[in-house]
TITOR-497463 format. One line per 10 residues: number of its first residue (from 1); their letters; for each residue x, y, z of C-alpha. Coordinates in pm, 1 decimal, m for minus. Each point is the difference from the previous one (the first is absolute). Layout:
BEGIN
NUM> A> X,Y,Z; ...
//
This chain:
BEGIN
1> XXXXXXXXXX> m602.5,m714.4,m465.3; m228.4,255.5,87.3; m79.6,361.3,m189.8; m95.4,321.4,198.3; m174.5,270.9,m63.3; m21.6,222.5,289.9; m285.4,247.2,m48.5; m136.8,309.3,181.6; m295.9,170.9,m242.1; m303.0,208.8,m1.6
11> XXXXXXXXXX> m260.8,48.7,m193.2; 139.3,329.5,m126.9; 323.0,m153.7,m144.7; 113.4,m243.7,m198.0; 221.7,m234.0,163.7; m242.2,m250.8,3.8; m46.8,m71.3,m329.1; 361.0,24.9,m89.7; 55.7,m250.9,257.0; m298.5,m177.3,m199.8
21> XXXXXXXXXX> 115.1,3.8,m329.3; 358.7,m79.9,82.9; m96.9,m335.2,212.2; m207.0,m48.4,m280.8; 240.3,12.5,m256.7; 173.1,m274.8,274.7; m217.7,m228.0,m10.1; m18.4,6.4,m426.3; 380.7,m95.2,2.1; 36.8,m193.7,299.7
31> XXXXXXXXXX> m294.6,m151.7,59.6; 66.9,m184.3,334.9; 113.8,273.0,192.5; m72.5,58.4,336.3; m74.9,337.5,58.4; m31.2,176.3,351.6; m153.2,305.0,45.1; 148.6,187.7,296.4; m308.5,317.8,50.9; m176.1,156.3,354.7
41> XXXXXXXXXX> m326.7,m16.9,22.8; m83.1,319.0,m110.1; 72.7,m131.1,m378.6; m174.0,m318.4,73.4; m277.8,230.8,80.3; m25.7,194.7,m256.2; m31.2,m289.1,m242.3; m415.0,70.0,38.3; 57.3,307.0,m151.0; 202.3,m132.9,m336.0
51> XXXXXXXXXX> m113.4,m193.5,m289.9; 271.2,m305.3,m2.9; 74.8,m178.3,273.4; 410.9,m75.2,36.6; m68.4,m278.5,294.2; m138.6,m258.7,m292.4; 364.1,67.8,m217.6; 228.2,m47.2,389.1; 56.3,m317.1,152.8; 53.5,142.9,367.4
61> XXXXXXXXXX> m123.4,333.9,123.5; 194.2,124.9,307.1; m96.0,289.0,208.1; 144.3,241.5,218.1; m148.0,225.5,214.9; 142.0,380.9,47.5; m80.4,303.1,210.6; m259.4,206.6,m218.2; 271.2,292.5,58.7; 235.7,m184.8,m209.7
71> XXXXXXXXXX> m15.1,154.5,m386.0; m36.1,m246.9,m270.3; 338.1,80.2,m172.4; 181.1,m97.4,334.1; m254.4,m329.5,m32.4; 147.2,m167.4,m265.0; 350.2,54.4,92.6; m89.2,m93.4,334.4; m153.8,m342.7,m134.4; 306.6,m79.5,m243.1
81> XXXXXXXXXX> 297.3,20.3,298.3; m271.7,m221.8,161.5; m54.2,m239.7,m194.4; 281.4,m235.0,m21.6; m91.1,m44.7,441.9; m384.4,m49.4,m104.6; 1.7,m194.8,m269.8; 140.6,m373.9,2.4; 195.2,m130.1,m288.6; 257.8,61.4,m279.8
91> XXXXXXXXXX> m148.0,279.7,m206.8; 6.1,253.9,m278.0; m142.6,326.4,71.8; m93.4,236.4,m295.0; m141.2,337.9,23.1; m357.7,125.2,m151.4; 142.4,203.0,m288.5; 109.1,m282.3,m212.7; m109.1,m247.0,m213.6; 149.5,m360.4,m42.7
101> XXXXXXXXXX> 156.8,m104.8,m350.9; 85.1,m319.5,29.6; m7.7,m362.5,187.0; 167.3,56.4,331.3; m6.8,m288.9,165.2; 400.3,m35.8,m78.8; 54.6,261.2,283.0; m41.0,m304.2,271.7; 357.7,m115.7,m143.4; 219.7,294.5,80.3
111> XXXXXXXXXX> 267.8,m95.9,238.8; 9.8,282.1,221.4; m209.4,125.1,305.7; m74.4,353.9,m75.7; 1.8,151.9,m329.2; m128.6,323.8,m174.9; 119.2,228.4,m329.4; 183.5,268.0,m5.5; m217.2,368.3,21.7; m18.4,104.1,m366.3
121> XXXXXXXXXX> 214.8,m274.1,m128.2; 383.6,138.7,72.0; 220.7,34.1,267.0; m93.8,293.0,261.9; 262.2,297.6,m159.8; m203.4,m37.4,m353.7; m361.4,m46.7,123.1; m168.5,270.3,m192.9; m202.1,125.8,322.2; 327.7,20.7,157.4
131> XXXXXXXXXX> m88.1,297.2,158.7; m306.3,m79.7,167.0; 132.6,m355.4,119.1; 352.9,163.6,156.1; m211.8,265.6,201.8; m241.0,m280.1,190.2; 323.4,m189.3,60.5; 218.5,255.2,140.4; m327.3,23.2,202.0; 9.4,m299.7,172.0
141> XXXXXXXXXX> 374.4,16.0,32.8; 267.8,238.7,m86.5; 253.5,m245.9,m80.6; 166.3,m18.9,m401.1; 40.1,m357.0,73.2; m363.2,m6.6,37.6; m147.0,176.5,m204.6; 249.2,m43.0,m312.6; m22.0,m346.9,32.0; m61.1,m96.1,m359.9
151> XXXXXXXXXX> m252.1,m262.0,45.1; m338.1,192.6,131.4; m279.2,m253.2,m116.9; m359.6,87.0,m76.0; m245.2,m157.9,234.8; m308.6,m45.4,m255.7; 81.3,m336.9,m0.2; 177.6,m214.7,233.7; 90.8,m407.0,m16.1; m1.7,m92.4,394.0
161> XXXXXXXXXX> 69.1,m367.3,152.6; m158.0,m103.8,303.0; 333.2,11.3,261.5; 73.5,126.2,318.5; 259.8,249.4,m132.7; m272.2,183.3,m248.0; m247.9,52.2,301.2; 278.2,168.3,189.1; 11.5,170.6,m310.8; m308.8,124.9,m19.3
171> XXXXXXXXXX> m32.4,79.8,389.0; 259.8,211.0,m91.9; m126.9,193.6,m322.0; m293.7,71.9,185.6; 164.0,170.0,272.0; 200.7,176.4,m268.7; m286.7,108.1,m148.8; m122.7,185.2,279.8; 322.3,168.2,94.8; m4.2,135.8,m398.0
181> XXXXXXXXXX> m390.3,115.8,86.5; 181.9,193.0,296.1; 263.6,125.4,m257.4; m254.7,111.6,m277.5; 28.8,m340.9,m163.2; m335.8,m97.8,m130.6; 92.1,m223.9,m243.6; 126.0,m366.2,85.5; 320.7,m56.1,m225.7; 232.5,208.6,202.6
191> XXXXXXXXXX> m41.5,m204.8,299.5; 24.1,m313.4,m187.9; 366.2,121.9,m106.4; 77.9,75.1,352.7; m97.9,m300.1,142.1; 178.9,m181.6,m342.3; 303.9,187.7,131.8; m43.0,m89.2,386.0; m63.2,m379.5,m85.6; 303.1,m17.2,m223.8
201> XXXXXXXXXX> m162.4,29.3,m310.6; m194.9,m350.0,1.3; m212.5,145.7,m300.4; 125.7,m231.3,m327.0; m71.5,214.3,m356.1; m291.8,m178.1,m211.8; 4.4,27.2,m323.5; m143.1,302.9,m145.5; m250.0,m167.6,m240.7; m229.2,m86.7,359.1
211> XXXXXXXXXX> m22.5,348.7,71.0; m1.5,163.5,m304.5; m20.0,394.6,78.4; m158.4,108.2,m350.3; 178.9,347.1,17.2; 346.5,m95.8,42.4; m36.9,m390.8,m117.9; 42.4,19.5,m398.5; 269.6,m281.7,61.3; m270.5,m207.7,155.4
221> XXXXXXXXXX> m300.7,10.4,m197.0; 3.9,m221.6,m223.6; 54.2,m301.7,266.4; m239.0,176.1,269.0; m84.9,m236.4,259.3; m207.2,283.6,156.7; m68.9,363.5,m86.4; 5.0,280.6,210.5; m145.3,275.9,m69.8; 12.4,236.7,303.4
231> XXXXXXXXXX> m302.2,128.8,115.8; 109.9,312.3,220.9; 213.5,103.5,m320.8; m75.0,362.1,m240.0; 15.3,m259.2,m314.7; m247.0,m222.3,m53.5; m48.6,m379.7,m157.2; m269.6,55.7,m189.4; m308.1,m213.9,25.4; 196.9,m150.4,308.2
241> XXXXXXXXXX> 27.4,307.6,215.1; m324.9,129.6,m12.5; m254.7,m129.6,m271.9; m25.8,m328.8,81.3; m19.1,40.7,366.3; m259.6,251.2,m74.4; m222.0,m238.1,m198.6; 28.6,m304.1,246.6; m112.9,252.2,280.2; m295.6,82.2,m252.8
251> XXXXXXXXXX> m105.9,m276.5,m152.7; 147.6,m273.4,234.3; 122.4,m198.7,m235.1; 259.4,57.8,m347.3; m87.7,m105.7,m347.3; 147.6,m264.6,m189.2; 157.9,280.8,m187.2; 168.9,135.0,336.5; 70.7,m324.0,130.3; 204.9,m57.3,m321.7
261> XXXXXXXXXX> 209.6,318.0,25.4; 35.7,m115.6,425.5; 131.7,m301.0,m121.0; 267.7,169.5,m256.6; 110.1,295.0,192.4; 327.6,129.9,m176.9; 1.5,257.1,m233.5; m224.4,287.4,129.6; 190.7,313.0,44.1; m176.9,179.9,m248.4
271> XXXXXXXXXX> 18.7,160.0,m374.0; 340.5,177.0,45.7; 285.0,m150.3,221.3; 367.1,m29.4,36.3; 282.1,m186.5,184.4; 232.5,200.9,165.9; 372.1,m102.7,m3.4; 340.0,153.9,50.3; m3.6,385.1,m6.3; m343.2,28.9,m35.5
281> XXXXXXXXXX> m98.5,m220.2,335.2; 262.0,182.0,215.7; m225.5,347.0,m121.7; m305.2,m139.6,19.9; 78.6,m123.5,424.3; 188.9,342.6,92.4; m116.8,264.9,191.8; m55.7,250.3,m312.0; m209.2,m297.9,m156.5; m235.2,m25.0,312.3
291> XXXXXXXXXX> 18.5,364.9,11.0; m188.7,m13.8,m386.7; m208.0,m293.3,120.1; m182.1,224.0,270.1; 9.0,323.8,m235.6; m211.0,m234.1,m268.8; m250.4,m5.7,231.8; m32.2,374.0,m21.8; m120.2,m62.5,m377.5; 19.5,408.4,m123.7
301> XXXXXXXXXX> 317.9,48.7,208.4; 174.5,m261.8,m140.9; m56.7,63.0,m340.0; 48.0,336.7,17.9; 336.7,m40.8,152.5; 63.1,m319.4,m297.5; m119.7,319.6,m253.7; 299.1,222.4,165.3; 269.1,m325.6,m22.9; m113.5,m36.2,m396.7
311> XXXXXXXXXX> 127.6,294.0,m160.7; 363.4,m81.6,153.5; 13.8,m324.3,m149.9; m182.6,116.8,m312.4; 323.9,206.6,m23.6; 220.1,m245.3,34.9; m135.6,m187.6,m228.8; 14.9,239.8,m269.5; 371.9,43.1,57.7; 78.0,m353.1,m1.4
321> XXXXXX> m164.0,m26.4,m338.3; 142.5,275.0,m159.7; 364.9,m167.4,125.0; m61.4,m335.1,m182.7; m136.4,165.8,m317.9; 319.5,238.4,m21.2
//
């Protein structure tokens, strides 16, 4: 059993040293792993320009070459609907923004060829970003069978055996992934549906303790196998999104202090947080509540307008004690 990492990085970002710190965090639970790093040699370059070196924590470096007109973003989606065709053997790929939990050497026993969890832990109707999931989708193909299909898995990490039927596969994700960069589709999970959907939905569901989306995986946590903390997202996983990364890229190294909080990674969404259920999920993933979500980042607006909303309720709650008390 292999683990991948495929990584496209400069020296202006961080995905290196997430990619760092999470195969790091690999090795300190399962210490006989063998990782593969899947890059192009403009990362492998730019390793004389960084402070740590993530060839001495990989087992196997592989390297494709692109077109120097091909962006980075399109890179590492380009490299991860490759890689089952370039890289031999049964593996387990994981992506950059995580960090590992626990021993996973069990994963080598699942019984199935292809396997993933579901995209923020539910079936596709309750996902809380169901609105920016359903609009890629209908994207790649206007069909409700398609793109209501209630199991739309998230691709961040991905258990893959080494068969005949998963390289077809993955011939065929990557030419889905290029139709959905014709169709405005940047983004890679979209075309892993479709092609889940044109291959008869081979994709088995994992268990959602390997892929543990910390956002939407309170029912998770405390059996993580893997966190994942999501990178590209508004909220961050504080020291894992940014701080951490930040001080490998400066110092090359983390502390014993750091390495202690790598190696114990639940817990860190910050002084105040809540769980969401019922009533108050089904607001918090509608259209008014991403509506307030993009207001908030209009700081003066947004309070101005929460100002106007107070006196209303301030109101009501007058009335409503005056009621009891009579």
């Amino acid at each position: 059993m292999k683990y991948i990492y495929c990584l496209i990085s400069t020296v202006k970002d961080i995905y290196y040293e997430q990619a760092f710190i999470s195969i790091t965090s690999l090795r300190m639970h399962t210490p006989n792993a063998f990782v593969t790093l899947f890059t192009d040699k403009e990362t492998i370059d730019s390793i004389e320009n960084r402070k740590a070196d993530i060839r001495k924590i990989a087992d196997e470096v592989i390297i494709e070459n692109f077109e120097s007109k091909v962006s980075n973003f399109k890179r590492s989606r380009m490299l991860k609907t490759a890689m089952r065709n370039r890289i031999e053997g049964d593996f387990l790929y994981i992506d950059s923004d995580t960090v590992v939990c626990q021993d996973l050497s069990e994963i080598g026993d699942i019984n199935f060829e292809l396997g993933a969890v579901l995209d923020g832990h539910t079936l596709n109707l309750l996902n809380f970003r169901r609105f920016s999931v359903i609009v890629p989708l209908k994207r790649m193909l206007n069909k409700a069978d398609f793109y209501d299909y209630p199991y739309y898995f998230n691709s961040g990490l991905l258990f893959v055996r080494d068969t005949k039927c998963n390289r077809i596969f993955f011939e065929k994700w990557s030419e889905n992934y290029f139709l959905g960069c014709q169709r405005g589709v940047r983004i890679d999970q979209p075309s892993l549906a479709l092609t889940n959907y044109q291959s008869n939905f081979p994709i088995k569901e994992l268990d959602g303790r390997w892929n543990v989306q910390v956002w939407n995986g309170a029912n998770y946590l405390h059996n993580a196998k893997i966190m994942h903390y999501y990178a590209s997202d508004d909220s961050e996983y504080e020291p894992f999104s940014r701080t951490l990364p930040l001080k490998l890229k400066e110092m090359g190294c983390l502390t014993e202090d750091e390495l202690f909080l790598v190696a114990q990674p639940r817990g860190f969404f910050g002084k105040a947080a809540f769980i969401a259920v019922g009533d108050d999920y089904e607001i918090c993933r509608s259209n008014i509540g991403g509506l307030l979500r993009k207001l908030y980042k209009h700081k003066f607006l947004f309070k101005l307008i929460d100002k106007i909303f107070a006196l209303p309720r301030m109101i009501n709650a007058r009335l409503y004690s005056r009621r009891r008390n009579k």
